[in-house]
N, C-alpha and C positions, 0 to 999 in steps of 0.2 A: 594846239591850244591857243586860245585867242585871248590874251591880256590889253586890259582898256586902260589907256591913260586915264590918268585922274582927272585930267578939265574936260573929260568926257562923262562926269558921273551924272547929269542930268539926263542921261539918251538910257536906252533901256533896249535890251536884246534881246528877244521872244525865243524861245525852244520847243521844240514836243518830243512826245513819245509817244512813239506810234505804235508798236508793239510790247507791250506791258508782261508776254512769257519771260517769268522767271525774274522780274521788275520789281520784288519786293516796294510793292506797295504803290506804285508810281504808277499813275491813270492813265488809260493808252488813248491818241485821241486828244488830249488835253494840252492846251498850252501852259508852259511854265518861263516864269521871265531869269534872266543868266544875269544875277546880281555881282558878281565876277569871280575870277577866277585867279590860281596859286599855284606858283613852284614851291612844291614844298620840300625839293631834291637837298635843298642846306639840310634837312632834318630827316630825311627818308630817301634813298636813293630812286629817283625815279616818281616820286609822288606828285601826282598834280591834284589839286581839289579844284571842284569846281563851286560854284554858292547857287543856288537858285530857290526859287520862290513858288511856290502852288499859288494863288491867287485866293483859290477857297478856304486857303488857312488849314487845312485839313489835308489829310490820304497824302507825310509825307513817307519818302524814303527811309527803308527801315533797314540795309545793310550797312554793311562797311562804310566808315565814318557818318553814321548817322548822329541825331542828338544822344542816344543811350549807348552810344559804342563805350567800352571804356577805355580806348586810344586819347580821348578828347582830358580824362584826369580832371574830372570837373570844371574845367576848363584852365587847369592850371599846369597844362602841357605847353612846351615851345613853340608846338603847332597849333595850338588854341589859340594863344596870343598873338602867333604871327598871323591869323587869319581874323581874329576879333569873336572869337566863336561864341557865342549865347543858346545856351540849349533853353529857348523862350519854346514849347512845348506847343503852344496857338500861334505863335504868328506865321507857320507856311514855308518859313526859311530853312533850308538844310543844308549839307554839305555830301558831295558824291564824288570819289574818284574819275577825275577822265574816264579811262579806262573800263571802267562801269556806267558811264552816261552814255 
């Protein structure tokens, strides 16, 4: 799992996904940018989320901790707040376990 220091928040870290079987929703092919990433083990043993971004604003990630999971509690979960989560619907940003990315 790769955590960025914060005086590194201007640098940006490109991702893809190359095979999109079983990818709930996620475009194979496509690059997506790694807005950062979360131990979220204080609140879930073993949980890391990762943040990332589609660029098109569109075709995000539709599993496990997506914007409609209802883990996120409106965003008025521990883990919401520890992560800053906004389930903004257009703008591209999601949230994906490790694990699953």
């Amino acid at each position: 799992l790769l955590l960025l220091n914060p005086s590194n928040k201007h640098r940006y870290i490109g991702t893809t996904c190359v095979d999109n079987t079983d990818r709930k929703d996620l475009v194979a092919n496509h690059a997506y940018t790694l807005l950062g990433a979360y131990d979220c083990s204080q609140f879930e043993p073993g949980l890391q989320l990762v943040k990332v971004k589609n660029p098109w604003h569109k075709e995000k990630w539709s599993g496990d901790w997506s914007d409609g999971d209802s883990r996120w509690a409106d965003g008025a979960s521990p883990i919401a707040k520890f992560v800053n989560f906004n389930a903004d619907k257009q703008d591209g940003i999601f949230f994906i376990s490790f694990d699953d990315w």
